[in-house]
C-alpha positions in Angstrom: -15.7 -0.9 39.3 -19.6 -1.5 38.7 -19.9 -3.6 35.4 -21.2 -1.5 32.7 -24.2 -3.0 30.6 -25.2 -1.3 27.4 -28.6 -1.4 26.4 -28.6 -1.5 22.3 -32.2 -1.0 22.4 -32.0 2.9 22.7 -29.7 3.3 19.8 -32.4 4.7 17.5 -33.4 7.3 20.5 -29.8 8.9 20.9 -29.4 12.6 21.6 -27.2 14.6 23.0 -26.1 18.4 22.5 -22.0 18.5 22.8 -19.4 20.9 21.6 -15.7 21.8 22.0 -14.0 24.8 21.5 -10.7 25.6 23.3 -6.8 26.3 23.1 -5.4 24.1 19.9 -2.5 22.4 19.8 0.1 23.9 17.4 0.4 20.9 15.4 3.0 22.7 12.9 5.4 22.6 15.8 5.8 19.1 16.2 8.5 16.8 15.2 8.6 13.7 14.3 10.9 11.5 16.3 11.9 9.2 13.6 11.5 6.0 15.1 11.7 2.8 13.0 7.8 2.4 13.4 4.7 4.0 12.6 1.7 4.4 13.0 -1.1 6.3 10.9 -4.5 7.1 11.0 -6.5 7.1 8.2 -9.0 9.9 9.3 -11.7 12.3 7.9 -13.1 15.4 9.7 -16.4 13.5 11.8 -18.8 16.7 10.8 -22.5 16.6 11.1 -23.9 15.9 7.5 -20.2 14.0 6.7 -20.2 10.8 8.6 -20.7 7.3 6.9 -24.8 7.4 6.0 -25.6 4.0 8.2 -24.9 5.9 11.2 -26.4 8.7 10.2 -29.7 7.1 9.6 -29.1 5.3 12.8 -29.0 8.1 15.0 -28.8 11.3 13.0 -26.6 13.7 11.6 -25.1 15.4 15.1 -25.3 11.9 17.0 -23.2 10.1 14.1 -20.3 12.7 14.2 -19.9 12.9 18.0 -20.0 8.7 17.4 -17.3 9.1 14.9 -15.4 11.4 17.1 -15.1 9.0 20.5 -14.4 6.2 17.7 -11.1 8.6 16.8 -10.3 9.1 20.0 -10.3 5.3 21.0 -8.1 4.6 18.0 -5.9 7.5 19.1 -5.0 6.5 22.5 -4.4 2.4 21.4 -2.1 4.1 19.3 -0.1 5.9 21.8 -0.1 2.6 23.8 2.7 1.3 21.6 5.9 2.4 22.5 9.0 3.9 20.7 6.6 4.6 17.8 5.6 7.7 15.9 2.0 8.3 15.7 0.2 10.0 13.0 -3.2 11.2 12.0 -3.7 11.5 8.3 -6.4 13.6 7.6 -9.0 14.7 5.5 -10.1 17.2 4.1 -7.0 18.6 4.3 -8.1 22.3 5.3 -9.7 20.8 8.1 -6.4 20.4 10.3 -7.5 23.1 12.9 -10.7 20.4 13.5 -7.9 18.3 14.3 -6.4 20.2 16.5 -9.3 20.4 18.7 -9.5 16.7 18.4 -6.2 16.3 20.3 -6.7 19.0 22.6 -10.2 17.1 23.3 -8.1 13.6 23.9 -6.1 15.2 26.3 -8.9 16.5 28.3 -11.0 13.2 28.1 -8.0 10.5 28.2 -8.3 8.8 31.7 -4.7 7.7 31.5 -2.2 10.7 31.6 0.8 9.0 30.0 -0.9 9.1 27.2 -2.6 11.8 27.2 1.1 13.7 27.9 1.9 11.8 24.6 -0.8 13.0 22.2 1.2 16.2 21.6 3.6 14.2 20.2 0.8 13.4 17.6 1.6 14.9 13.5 -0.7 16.0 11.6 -0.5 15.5 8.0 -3.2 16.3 5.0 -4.3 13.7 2.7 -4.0 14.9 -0.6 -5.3 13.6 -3.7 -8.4 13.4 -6.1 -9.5 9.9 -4.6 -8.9 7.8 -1.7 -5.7 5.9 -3.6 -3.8 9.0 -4.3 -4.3 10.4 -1.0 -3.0 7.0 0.5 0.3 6.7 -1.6 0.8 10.1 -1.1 0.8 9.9 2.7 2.8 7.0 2.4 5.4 8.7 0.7 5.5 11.2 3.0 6.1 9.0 6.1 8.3 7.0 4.5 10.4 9.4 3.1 11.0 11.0 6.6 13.0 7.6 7.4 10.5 5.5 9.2 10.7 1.5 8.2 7.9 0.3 9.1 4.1 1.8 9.1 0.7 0.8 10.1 -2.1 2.5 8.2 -5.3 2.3 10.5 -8.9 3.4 10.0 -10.6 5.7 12.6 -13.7 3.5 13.2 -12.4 0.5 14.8 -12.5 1.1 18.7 -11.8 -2.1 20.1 -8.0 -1.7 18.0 -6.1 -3.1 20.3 -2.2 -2.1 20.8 -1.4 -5.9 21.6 -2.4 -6.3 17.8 -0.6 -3.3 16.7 2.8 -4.5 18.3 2.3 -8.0 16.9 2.2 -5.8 13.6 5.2 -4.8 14.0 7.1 -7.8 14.5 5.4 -9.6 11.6 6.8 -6.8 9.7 10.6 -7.7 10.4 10.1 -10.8 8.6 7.0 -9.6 6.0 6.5 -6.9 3.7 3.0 -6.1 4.6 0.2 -7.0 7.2 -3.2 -7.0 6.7 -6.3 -6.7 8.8 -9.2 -8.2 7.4 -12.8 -6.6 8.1 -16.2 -8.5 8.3 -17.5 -6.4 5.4 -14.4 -7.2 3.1 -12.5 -3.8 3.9 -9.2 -3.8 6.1 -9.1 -2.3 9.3 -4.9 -2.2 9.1 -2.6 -2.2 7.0 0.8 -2.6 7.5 3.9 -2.1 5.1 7.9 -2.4 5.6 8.2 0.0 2.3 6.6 2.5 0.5 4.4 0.1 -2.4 2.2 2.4 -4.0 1.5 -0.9 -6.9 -0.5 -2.2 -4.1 -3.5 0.3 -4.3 -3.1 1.6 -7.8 -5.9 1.6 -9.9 -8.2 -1.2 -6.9 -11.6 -0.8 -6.7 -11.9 1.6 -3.3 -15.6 0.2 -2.2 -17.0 -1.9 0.3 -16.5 -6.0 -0.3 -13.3 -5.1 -2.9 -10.8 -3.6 -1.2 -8.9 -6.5 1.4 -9.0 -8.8 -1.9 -7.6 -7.0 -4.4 -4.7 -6.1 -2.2 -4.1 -9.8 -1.7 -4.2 -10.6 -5.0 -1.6 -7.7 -5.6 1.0 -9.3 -3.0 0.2 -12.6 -4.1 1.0 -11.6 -7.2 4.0 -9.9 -6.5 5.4 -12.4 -4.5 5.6 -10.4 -1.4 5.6 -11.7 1.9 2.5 -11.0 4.2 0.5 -12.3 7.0 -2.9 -11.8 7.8 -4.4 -10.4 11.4 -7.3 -11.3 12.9 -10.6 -10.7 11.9 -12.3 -7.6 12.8 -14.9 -4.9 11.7 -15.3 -0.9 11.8 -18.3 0.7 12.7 -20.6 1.7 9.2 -23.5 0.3 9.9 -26.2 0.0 12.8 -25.3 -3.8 13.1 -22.0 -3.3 13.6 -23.1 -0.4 16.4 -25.0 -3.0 18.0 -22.3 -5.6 17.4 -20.1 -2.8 19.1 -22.5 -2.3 22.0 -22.7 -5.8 23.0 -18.9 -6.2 22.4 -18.4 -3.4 24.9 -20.5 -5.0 27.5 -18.9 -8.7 27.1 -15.6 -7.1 27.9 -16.7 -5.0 30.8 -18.3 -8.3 32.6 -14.4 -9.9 31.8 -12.9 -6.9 33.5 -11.3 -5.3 30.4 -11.9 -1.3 30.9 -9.0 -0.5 28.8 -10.2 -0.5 25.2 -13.3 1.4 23.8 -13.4 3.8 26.8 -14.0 6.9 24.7 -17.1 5.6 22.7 -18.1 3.7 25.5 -18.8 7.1 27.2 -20.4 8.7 24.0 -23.1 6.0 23.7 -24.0 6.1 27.4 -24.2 10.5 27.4 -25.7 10.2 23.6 -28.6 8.0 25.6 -29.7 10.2 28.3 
């Protein structure tokens, strides 16, 4: 395979014209298979106008979402690397499951490797509901964990070098922990893992940029709860991190890792021509 080298310096000059429309998957008509573990994706609908404003100004409105959508997709199938595990995609807003649907159907069109892409109609789809991101997250935790999983992983959508060797490590820290975190560059988390459903651990935090990975170790500190922290890592907000992403991509290309990022990967490289 030809090593694959990303030039960051076309970023601001991205354009490309791409839509999907096809059969969707009939989410409503899949079941959970109650496995111990889980994992959920903390998602929202990647529409033109609606992405994160960095990337937006980076490479405009329709560039940004199709961006945001390969980053969902890459998060999607590390997900469905890890075995024996239920996978979820939380989503947001919650009228816009039939966007969703398209997502998957997209995944399994796109998805090089076809175990997985068999898999993704395993995929549920649940709303996030709420009047701000905190009740939206307790809620879907309470959902999941009422359905008799043990142990969940709460992942953002915009971190496509997730890798499932972290997200099994997860787990396992988990049968001796009560939570995991992930720690992002910008102060966020980028997973977060509980044994139980906790919903004193986001109550009433500050939900912004630089705030949130603190005041959730100050919570279990507090609390006296078990945890252990991941590695470092960040999500894609900003053009630095894009660029930070770009040259990430390339670095593990030229080591002969072509497992991880695949999906935006591709995006960048159509968005440029």
């Amino acid at each position: 395979m030809a090593d694959i080298v990303i030039d960051c310096s076309l970023i601001g000059k991205l354009s490309f014209n791409g839509n999907i429309k096809s059969e969707r998957v009939d989410s409503s008509a899949v079941v959970s298979m109650n496995n111990n573990n889980a994992i959920c994706i903390l998602a929202k609908n990647p529409k033109s106008g609606k992405v994160k404003g960095g990337l937006e100004s980076c490479v405009g409105n329709k560039q940004a979402a199709l961006l945001a959508r390969a980053l969902l997709l890459d998060v999607i199938s590390a997900s469905l690397k890890v075995a024996h595990t239920d996978v979820y995609i939380a989503h947001w807003p919650p009228q816009a499951k039939s966007d969703f649907e398209d997502i998957i159907y997209l995944f399994t069109i796109e998805e090089k490797n076809q175990r997985l892409s068999e898999r993704a109609d395993e995929i549920t789809l649940i709303p996030q509901n709420g009047k701000n991101t905190i009740e939206r997250v307790v809620n879907v935790s309470q959902t999941i964990f009422e359905s008799g999983t043990k142990r969940v992983l709460f992942v953002c959508s915009d971190n496509p070098l997730l890798d499932p060797l972290i997200l099994k490590a997860a787990f396992e820290l988990l049968k001796t922990n009560r939570a995991v975190l992930g720690p992002t560059f910008d102060g966020g988390f980028y997973l977060l893992g509980l044994d139980g459903h906790y919903p004193e651990l986001v109550d009433k935090i500050d939900w912004k940029p630089g705030n949130v990975y603190r005041q959730i170790k100050e919570r279990l500190e507090t609390k006296g709860m078990a945890w252990q922290e991941l590695e470092l890592s960040y999500d894609i907000d900003r053009p630095e991190e894009l660029k930070q992403l770009c040259n990430d991509l390339s670095t593990l290309r030229l080591a002969g890792r072509d497992d991880v990022g695949c999906h935006t990967e591709k995006c960048i490289v159509n968005l440029k021509k």
